[in-house]
C-alpha positions, 0 to 999 in steps of 0.5 A: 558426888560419886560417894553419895551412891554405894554402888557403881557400875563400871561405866559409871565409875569409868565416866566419873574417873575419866572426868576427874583424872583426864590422863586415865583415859585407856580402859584398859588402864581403867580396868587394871587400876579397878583390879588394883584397888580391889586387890587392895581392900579399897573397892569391891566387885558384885559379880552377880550385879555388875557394880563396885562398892567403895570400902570403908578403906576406899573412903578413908583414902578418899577423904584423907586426899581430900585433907591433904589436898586442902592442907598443901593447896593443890589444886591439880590432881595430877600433883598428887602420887599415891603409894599403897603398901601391904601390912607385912604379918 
């Protein structure tokens, strides 16, 4: 399972994801999506090591998806759509 491990190169993550989620097969698309989740506090990039961490923000999504996906029975990925906010000060 991909959170058993903390950190994660992008090829690893890339492998992972394009098993999981088929119809995010660009890496370019990819890439925006990493930029996306780290802008979000949800993954972070070590630039000296090459490798991404899962936040503790990141799990909880994670875990929260697994919830729902369990409590409404869906089976495909593709029917889940996640909207992400900023916190307004």
């Amino acid at each position: 399972m991909l959170l058993c491990r903390k950190d994660y190169s992008v090829s690893v993550l890339l492998s992972e994801i394009k098993n999981r989620l088929p119809y995010l097969s660009s890496d370019k698309v990819f890439k925006k999506y990493l930029v996306y989740l780290a802008d979000y506090g949800l993954i972070s990039y070590d630039g000296h090591i090459h490798v991404y961490h899962i936040e503790k923000n990141g799990i909880d999504l994670l875990s929260y998806i697994d919830i729902e996906k369990e409590r409404e029975m869906v089976a495909d990925s593709n029917d889940i759509t996640i909207t992400i906010e900023r916190g307004g000060v």
